[in-house]
N, CA, C and O atoms as CSV, one atom per row, in Angstrom:
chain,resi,resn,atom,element,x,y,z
A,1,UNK,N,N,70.206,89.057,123.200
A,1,UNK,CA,C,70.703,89.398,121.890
A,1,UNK,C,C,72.196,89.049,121.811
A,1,UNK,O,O,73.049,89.264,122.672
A,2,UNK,N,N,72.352,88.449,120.571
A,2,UNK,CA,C,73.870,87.566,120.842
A,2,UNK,C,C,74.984,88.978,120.822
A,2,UNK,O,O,74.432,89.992,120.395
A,3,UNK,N,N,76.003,89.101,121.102
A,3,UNK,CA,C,76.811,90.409,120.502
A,3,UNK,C,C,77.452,89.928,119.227
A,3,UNK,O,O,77.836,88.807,118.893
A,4,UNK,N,N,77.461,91.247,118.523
A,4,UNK,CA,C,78.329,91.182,117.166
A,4,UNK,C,C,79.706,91.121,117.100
A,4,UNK,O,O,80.386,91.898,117.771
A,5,UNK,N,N,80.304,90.123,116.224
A,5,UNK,CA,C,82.152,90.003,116.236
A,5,UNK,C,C,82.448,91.365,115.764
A,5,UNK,O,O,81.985,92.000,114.816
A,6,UNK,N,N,83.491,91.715,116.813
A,6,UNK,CA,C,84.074,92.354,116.349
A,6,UNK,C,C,85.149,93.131,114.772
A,6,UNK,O,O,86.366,92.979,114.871
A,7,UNK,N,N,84.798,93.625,113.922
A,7,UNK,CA,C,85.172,93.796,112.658
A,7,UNK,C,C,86.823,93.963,112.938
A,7,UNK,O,O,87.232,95.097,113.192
A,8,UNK,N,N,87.517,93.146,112.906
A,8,UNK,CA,C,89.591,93.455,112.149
A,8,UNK,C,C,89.872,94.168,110.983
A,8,UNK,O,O,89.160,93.916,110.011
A,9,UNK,N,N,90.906,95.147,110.843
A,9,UNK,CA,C,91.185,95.782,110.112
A,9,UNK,C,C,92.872,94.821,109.833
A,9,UNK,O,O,93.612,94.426,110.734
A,10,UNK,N,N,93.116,94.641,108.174
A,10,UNK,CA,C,94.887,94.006,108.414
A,10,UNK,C,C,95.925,95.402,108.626
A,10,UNK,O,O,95.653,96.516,108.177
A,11,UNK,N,N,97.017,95.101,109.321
A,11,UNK,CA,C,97.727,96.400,110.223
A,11,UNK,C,C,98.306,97.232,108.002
A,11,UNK,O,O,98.736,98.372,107.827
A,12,UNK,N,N,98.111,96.340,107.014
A,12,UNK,CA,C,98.463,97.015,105.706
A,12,UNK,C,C,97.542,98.035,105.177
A,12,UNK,O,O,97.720,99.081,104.551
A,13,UNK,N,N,96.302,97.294,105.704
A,13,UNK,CA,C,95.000,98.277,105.218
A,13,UNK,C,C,95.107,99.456,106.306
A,13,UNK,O,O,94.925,100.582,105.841
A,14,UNK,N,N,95.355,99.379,107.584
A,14,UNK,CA,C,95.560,100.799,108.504
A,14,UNK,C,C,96.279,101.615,108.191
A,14,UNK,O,O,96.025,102.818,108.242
A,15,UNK,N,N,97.324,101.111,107.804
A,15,UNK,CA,C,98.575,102.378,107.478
A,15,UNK,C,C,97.899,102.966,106.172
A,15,UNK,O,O,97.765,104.190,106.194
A,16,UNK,N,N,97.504,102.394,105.178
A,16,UNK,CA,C,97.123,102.940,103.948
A,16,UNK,C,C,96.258,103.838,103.951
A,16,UNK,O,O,96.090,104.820,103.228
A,17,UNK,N,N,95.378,103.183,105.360
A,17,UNK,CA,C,94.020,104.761,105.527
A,17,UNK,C,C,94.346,105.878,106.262
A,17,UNK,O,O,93.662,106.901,106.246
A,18,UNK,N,N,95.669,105.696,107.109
A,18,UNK,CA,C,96.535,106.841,107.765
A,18,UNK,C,C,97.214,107.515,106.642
A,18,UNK,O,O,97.303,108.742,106.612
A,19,UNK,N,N,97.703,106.746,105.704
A,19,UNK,CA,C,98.574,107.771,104.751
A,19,UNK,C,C,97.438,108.817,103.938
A,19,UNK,O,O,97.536,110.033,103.776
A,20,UNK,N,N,96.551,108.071,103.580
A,20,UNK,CA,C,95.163,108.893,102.931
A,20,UNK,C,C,94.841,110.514,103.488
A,20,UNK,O,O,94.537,111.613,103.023
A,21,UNK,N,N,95.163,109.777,104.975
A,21,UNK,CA,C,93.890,110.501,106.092
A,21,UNK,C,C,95.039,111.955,106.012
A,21,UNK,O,O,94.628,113.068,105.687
A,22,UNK,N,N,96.287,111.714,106.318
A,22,UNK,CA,C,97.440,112.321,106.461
A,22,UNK,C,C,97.451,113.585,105.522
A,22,UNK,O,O,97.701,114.754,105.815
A,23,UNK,N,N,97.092,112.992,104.242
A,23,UNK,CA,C,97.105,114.147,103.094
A,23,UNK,C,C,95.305,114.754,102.698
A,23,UNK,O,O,94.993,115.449,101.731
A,24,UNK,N,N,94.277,114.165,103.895
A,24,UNK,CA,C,93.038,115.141,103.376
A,24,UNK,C,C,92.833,116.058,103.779
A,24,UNK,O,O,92.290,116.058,104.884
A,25,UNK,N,N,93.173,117.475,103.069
A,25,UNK,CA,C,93.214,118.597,104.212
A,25,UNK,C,C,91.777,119.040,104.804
A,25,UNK,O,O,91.579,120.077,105.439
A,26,UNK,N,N,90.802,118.055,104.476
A,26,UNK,CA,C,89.552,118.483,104.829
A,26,UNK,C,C,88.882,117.526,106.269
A,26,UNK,O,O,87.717,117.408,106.649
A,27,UNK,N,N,90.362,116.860,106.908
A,27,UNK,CA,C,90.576,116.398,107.933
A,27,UNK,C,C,91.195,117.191,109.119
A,27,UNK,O,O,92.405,117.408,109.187
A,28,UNK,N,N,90.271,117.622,110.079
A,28,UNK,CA,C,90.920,118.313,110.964
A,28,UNK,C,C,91.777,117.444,111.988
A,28,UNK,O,O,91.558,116.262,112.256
A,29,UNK,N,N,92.817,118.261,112.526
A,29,UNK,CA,C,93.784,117.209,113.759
A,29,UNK,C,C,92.985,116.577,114.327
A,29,UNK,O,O,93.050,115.370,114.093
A,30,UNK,N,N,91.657,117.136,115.511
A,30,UNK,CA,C,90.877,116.283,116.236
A,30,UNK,C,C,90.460,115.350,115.465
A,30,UNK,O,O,90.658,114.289,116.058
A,31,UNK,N,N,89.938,115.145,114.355
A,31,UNK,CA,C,89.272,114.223,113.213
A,31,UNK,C,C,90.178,113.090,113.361
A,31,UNK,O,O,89.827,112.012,113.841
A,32,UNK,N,N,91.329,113.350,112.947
A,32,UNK,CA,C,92.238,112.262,112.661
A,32,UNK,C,C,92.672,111.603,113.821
A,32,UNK,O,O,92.924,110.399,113.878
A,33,UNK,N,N,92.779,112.609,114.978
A,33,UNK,CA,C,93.308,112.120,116.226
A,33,UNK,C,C,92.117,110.585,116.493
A,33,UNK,O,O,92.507,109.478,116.863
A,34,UNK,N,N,90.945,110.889,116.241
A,34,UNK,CA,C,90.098,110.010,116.708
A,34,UNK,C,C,89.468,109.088,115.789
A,34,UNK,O,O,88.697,108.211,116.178
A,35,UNK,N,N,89.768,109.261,114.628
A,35,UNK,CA,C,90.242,108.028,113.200
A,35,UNK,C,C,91.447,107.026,113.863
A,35,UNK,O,O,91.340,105.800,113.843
A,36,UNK,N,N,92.622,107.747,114.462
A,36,UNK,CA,C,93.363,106.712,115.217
A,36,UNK,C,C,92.887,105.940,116.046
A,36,UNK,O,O,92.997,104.724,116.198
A,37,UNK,N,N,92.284,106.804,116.641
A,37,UNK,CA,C,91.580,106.209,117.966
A,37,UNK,C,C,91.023,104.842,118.247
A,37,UNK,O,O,91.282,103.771,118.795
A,38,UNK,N,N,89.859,105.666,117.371
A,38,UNK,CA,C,88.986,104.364,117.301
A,38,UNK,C,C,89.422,103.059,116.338
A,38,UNK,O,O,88.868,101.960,116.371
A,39,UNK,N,N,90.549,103.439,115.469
A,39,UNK,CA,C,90.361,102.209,114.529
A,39,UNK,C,C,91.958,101.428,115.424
A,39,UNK,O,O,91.959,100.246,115.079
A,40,UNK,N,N,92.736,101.597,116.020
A,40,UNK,CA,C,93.831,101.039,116.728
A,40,UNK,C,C,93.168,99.955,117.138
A,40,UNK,O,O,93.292,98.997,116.375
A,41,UNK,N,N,92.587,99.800,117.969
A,41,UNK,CA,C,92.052,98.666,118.554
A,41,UNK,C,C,91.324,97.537,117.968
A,41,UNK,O,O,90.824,96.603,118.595
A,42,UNK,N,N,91.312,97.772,116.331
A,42,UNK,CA,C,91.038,96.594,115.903
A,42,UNK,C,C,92.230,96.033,114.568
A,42,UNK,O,O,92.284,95.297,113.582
A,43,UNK,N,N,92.928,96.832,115.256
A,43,UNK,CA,C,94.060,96.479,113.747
A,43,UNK,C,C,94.679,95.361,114.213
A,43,UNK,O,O,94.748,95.237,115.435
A,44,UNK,N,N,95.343,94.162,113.216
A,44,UNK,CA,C,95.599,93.165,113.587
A,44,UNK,C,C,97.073,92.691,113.129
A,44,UNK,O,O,97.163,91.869,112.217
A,45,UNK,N,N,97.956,93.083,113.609
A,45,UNK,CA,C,99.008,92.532,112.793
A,45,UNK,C,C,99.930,91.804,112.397
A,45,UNK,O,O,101.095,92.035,112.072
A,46,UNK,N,N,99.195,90.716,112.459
A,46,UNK,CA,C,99.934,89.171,111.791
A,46,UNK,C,C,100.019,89.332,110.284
A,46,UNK,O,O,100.802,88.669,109.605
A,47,UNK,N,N,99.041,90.393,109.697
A,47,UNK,CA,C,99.306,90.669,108.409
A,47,UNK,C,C,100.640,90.811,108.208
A,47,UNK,O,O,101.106,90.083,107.332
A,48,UNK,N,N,101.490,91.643,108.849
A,48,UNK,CA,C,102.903,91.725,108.723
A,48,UNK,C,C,104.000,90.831,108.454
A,48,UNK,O,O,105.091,91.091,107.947
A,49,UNK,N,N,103.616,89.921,108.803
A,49,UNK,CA,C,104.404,88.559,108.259
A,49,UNK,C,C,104.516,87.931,107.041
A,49,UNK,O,O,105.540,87.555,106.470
A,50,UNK,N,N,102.860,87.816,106.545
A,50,UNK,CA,C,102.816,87.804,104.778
A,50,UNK,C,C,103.112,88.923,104.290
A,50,UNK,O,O,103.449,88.566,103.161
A,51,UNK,N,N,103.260,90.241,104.312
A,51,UNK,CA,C,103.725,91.321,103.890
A,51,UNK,C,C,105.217,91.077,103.527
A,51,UNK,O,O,105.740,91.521,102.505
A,52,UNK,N,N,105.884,90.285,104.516
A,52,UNK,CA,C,107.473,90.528,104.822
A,52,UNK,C,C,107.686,88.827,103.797
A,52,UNK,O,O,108.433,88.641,102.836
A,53,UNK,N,N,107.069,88.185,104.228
A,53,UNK,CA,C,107.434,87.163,103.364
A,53,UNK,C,C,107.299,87.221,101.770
A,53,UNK,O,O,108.012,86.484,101.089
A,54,UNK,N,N,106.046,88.419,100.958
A,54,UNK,CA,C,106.213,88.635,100.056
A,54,UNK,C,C,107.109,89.309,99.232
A,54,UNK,O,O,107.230,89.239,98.009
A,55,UNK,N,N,107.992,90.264,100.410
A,55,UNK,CA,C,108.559,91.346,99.926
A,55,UNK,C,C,109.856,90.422,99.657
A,55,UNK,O,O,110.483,90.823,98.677
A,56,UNK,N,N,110.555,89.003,100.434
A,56,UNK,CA,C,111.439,88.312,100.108
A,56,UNK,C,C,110.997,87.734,99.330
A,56,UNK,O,O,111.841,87.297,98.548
A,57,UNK,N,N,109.896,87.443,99.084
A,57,UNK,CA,C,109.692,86.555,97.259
A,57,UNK,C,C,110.180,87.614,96.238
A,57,UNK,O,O,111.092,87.397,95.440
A,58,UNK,N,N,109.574,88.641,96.322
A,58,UNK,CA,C,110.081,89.497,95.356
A,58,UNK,C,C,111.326,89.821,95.001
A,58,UNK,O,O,111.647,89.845,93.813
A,59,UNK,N,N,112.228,90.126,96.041
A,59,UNK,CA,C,113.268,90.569,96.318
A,59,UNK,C,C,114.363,89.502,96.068
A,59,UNK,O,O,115.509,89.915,95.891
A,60,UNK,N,N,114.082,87.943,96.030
A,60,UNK,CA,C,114.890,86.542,95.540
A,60,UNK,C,C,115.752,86.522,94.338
A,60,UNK,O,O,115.285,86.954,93.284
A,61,UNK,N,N,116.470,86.252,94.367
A,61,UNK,CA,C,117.559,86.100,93.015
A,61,UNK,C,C,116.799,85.539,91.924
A,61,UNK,O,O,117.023,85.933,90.779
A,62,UNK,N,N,115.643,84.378,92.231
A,62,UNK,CA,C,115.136,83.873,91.012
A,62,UNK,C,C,113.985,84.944,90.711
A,62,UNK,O,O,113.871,84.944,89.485
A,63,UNK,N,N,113.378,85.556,91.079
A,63,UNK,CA,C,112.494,86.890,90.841
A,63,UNK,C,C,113.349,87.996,90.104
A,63,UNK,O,O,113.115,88.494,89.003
A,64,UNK,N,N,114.263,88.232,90.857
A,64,UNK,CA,C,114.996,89.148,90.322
A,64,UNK,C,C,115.874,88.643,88.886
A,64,UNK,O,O,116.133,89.429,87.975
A,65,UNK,N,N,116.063,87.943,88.885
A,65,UNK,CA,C,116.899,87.334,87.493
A,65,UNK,C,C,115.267,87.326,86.168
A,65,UNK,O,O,115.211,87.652,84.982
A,66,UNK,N,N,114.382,86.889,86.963
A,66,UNK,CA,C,113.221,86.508,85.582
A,66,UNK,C,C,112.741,88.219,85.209
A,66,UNK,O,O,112.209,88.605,84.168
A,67,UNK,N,N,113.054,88.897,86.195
A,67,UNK,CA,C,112.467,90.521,86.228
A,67,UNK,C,C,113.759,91.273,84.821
A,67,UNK,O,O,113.611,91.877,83.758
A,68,UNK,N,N,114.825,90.829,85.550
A,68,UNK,CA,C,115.875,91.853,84.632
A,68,UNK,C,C,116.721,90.967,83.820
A,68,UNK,O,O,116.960,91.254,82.647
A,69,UNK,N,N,117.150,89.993,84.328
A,69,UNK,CA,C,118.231,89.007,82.542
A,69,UNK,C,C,117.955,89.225,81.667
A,69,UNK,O,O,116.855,89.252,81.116
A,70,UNK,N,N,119.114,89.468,81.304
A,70,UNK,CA,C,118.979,89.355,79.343
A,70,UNK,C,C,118.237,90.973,78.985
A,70,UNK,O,O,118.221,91.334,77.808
A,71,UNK,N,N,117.720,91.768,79.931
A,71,UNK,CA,C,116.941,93.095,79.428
A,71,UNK,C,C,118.011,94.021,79.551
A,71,UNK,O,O,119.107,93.799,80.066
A,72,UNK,N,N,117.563,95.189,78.981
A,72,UNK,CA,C,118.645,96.338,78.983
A,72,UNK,C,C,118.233,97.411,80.542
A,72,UNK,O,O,117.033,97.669,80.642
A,73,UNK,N,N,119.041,97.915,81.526
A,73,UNK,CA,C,118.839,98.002,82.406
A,73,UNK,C,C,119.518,99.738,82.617
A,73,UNK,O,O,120.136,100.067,81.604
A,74,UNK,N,N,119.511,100.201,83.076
A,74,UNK,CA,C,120.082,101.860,83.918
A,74,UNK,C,C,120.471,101.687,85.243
A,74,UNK,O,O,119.590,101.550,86.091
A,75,UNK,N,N,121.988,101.665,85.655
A,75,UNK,CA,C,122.059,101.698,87.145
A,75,UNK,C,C,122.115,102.977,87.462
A,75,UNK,O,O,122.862,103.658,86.759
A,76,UNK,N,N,121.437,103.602,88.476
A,76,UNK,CA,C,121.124,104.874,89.008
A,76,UNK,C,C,121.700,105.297,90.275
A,76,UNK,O,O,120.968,104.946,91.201
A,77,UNK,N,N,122.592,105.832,90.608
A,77,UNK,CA,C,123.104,106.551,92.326
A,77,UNK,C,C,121.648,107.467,92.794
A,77,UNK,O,O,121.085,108.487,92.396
A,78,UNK,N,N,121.522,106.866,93.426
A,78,UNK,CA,C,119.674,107.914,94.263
A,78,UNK,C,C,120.216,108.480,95.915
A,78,UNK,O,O,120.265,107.874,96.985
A,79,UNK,N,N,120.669,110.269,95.447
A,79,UNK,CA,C,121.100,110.516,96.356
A,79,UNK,C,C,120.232,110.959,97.865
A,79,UNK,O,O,119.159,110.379,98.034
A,80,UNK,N,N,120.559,111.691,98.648
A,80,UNK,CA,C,119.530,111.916,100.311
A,80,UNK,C,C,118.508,112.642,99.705
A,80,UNK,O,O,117.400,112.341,100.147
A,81,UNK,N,N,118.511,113.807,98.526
A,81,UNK,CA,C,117.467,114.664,98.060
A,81,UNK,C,C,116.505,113.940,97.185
A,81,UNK,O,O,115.530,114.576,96.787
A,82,UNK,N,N,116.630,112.838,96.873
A,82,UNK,CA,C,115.968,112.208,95.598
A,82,UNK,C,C,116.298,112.073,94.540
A,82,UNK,O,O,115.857,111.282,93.706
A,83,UNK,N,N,117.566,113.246,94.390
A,83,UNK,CA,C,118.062,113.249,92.786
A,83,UNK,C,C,118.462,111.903,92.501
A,83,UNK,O,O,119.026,111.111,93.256
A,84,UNK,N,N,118.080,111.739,91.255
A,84,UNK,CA,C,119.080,110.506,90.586
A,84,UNK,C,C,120.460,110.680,89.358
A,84,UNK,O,O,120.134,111.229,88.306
A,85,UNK,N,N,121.732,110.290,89.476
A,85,UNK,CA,C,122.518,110.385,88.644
A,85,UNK,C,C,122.584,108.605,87.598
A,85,UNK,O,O,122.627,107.573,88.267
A,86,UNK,N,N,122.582,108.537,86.509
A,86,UNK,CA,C,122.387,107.686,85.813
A,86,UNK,C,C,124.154,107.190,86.119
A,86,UNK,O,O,124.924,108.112,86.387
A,87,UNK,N,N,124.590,106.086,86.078
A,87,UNK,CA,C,126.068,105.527,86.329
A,87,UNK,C,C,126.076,104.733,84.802
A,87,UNK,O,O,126.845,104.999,83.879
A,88,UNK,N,N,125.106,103.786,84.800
A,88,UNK,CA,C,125.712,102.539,83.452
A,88,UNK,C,C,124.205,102.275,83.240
A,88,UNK,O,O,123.256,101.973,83.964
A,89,UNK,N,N,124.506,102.654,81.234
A,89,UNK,CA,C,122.737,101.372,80.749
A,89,UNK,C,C,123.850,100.241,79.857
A,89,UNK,O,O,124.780,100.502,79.094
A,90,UNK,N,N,123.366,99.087,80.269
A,90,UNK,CA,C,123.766,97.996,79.797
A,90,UNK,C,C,122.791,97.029,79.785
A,90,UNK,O,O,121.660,97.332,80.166
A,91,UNK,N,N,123.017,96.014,79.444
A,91,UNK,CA,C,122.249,94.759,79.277
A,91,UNK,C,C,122.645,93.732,81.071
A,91,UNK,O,O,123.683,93.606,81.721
A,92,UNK,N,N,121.532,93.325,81.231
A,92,UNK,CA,C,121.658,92.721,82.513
A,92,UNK,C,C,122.406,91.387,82.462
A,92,UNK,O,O,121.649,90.714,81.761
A,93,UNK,N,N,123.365,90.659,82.762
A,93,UNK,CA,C,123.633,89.467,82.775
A,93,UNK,C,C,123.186,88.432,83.186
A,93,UNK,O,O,122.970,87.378,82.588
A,94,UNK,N,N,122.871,89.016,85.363
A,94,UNK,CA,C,122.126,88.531,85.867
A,94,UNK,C,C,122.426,89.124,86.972
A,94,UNK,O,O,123.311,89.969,87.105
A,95,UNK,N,N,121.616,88.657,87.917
A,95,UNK,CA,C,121.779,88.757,89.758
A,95,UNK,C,C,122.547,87.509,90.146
A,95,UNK,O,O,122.309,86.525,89.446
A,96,UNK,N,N,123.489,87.352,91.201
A,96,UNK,CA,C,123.758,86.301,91.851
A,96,UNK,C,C,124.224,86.711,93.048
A,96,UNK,O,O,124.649,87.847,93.259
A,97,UNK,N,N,124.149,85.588,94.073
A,97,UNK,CA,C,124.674,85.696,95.386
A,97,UNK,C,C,126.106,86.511,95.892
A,97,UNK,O,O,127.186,85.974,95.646
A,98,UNK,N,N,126.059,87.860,96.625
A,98,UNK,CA,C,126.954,88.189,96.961
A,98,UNK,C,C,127.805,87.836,97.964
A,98,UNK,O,O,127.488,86.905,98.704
A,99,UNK,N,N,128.548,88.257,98.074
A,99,UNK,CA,C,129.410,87.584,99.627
A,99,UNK,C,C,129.141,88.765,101.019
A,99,UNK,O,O,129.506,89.934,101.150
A,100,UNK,N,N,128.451,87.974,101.800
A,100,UNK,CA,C,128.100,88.382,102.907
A,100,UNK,C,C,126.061,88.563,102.486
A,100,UNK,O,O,125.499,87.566,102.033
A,101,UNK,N,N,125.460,89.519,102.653
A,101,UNK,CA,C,124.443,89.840,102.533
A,101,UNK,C,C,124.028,90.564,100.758
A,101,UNK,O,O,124.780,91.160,99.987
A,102,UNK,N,N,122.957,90.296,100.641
A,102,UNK,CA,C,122.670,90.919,98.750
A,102,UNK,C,C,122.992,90.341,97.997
A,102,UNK,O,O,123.397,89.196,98.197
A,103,UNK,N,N,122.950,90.852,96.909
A,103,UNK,CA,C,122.759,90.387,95.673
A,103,UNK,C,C,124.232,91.164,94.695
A,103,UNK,O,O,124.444,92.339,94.997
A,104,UNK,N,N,124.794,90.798,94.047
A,104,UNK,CA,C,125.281,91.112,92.964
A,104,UNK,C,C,124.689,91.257,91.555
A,104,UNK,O,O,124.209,90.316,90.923
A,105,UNK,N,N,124.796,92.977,90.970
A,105,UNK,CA,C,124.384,92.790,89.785
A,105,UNK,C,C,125.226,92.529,88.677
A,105,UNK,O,O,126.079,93.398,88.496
A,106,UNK,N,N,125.229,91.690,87.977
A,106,UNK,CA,C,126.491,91.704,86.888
A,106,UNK,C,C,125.399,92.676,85.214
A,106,UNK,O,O,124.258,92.377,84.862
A,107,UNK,N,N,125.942,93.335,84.833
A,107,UNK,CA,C,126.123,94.170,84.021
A,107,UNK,C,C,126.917,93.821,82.698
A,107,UNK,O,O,128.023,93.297,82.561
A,108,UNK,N,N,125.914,94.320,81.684
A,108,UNK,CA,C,127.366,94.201,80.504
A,108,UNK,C,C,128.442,93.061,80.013
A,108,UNK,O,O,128.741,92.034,80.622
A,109,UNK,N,N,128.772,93.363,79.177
A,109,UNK,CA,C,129.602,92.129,78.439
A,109,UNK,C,C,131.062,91.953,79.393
A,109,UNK,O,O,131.921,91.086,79.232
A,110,UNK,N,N,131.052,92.862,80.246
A,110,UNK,CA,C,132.541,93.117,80.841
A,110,UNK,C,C,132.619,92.789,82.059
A,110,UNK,O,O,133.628,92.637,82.747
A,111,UNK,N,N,131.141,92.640,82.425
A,111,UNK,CA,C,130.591,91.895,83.528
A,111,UNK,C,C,130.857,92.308,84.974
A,111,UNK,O,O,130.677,91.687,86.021
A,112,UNK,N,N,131.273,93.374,84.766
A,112,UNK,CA,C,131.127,94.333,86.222
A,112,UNK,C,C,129.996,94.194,86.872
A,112,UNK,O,O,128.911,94.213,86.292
A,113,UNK,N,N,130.170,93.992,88.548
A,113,UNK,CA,C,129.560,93.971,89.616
A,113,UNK,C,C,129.657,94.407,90.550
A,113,UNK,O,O,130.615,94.616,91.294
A,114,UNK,N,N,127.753,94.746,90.638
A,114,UNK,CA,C,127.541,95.753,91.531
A,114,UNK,C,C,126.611,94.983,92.563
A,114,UNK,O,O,125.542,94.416,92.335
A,115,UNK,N,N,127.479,95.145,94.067
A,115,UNK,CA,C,127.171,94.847,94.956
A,115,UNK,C,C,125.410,95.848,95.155
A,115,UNK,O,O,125.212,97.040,94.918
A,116,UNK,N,N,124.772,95.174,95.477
A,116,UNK,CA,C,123.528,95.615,96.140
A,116,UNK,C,C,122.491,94.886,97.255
A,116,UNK,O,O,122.014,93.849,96.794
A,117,UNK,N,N,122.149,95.127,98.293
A,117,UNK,CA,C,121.225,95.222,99.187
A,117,UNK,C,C,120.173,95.506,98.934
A,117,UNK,O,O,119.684,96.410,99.613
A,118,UNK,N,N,119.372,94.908,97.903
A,118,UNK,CA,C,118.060,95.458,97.926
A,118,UNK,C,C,116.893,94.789,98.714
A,118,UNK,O,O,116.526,93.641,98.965
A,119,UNK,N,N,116.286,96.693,99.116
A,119,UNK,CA,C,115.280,96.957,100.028
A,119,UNK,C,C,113.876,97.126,99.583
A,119,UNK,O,O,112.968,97.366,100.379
A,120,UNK,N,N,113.694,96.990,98.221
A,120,UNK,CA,C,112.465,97.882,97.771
A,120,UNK,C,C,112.312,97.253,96.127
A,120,UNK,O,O,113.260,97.344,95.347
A,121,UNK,N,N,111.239,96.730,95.802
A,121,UNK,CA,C,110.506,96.905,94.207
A,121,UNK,C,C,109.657,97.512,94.100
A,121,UNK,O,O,109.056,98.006,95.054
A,122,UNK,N,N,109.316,97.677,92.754
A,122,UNK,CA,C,108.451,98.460,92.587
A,122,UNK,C,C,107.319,97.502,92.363
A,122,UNK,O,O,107.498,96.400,91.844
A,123,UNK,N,N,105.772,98.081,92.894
A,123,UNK,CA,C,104.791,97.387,92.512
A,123,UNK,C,C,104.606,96.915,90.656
A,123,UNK,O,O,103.947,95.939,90.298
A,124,UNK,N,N,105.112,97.561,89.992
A,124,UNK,CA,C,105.622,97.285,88.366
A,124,UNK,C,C,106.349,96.154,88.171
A,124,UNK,O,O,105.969,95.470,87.221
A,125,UNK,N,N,107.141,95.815,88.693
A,125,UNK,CA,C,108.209,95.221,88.611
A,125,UNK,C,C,109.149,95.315,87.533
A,125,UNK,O,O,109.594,94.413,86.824
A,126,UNK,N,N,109.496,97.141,87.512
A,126,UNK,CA,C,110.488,97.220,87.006
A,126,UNK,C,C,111.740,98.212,87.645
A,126,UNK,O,O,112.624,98.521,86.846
A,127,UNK,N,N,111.819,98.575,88.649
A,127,UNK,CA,C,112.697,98.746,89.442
A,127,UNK,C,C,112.784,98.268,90.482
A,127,UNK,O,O,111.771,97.762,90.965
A,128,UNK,N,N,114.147,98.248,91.284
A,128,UNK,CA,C,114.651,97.925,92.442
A,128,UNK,C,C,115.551,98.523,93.039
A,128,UNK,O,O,116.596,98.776,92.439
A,129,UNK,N,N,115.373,98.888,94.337
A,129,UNK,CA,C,116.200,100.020,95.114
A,129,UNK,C,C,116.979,98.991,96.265
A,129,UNK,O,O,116.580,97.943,96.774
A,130,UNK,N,N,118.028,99.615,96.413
A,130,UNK,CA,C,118.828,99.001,98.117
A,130,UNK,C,C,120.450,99.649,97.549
A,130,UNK,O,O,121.067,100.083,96.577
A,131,UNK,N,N,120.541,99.253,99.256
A,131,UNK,CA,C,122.109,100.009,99.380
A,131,UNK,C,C,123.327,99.249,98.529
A,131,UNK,O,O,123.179,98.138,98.021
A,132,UNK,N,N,124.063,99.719,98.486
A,132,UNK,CA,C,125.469,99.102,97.833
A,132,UNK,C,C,126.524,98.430,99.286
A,132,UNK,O,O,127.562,97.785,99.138
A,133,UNK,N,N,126.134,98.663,100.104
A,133,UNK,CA,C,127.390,98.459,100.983
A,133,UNK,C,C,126.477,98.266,102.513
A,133,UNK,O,O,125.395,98.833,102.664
A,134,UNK,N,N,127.084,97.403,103.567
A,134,UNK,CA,C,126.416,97.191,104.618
A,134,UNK,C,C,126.147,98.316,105.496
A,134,UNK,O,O,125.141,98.449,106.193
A,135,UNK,N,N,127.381,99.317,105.380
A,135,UNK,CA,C,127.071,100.719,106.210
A,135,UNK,C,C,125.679,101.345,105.603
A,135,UNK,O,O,125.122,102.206,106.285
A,136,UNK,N,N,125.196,101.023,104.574
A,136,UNK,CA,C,124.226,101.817,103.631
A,136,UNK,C,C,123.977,102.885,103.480
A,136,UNK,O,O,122.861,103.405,103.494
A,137,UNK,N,N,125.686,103.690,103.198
A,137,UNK,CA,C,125.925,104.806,102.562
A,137,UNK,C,C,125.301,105.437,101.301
A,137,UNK,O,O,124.677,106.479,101.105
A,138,UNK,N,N,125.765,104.259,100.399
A,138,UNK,CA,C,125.155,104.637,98.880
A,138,UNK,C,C,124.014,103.504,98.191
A,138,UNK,O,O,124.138,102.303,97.951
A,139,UNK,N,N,122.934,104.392,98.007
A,139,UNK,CA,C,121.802,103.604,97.093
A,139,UNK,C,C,121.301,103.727,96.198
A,139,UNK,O,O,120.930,104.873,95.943
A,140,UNK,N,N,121.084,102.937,95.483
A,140,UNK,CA,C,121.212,102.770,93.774
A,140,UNK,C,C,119.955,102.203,93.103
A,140,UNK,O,O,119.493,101.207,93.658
A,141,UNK,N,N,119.525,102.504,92.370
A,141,UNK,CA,C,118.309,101.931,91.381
A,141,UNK,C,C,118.453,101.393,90.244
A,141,UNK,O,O,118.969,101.892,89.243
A,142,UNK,N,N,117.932,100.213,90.395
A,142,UNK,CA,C,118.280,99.667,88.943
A,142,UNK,C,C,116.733,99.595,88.007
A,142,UNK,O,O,115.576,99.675,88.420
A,143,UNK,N,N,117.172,99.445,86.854
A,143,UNK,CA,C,115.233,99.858,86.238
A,143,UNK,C,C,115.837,99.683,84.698
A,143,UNK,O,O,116.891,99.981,84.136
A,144,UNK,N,N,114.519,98.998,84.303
A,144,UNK,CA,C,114.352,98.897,83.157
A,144,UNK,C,C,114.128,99.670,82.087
A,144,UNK,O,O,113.081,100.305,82.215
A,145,UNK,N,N,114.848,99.925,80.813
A,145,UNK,CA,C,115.161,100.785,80.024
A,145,UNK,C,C,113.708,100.786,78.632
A,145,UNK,O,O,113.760,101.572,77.686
């Protein structure tokens, strides 16, 4: 009898059934312990690479310029608790290349710029999160109004 191939899980689809598994409280520890268990050994993760290469498509100045130019925008301070403080709604100018790492947002007719590092879109594609500064003290959200 020939043996059966082994079934691969992509390492995106694992984490997603850990985050699931994480919040079913009708999952006991042993349960889950051995949901790890058994499914580790077939997770595969070269997925991680198209993951990471999509997240820089997204994250590109020409993505980001067709997402927010010309729209009216909210820059947001998103502090360690989650709170958000609103800073500036203006009209987007555009994104362009900052000096060193990120993106610059230019803002407004007055054209102030805001250095950003962004780390994160939203599956919407109408926000975007990342730090302001390389220490990545302060992080900011920008989003569509």
């Amino acid at each position: 009898m020939a043996k059966k191939d082994q079934r691969t899980v992509p390492a995106s689809n694992f984490m997603g059934t850990l985050a699931a598994s994480v919040g079913n409280l009708d999952l006991t520890d042993p349960q889950f312990r051995e949901l790890f268990r058994n499914t580790q050994s077939i997770v595969v993760y070269d997925d991680c690479e198209r993951i990471e290469k999509e997240l820089q498509t997204k994250l590109s100045l020409d993505n980001l310029n067709h997402i927010f130019a010309g729209k009216e925008v909210v820059l947001r301070k998103v502090f360690e608790n989650g709170t958000m403080m609103a800073l500036i709604m203006g009209k987007c100018i555009e994104f362009k290349n900052h000096t060193g790492d990120g993106v610059a947002l230019i803002i407004t007719e007055l054209k102030h710029h805001y250095p950003l590092i962004p780390d994160s879109i939203s599956s919407l594609n109408d926000k975007i999160e990342g730090f302001s500064s390389k220490d990545k003290t302060d992080r900011y959200r920008v989003e569509l109004v």
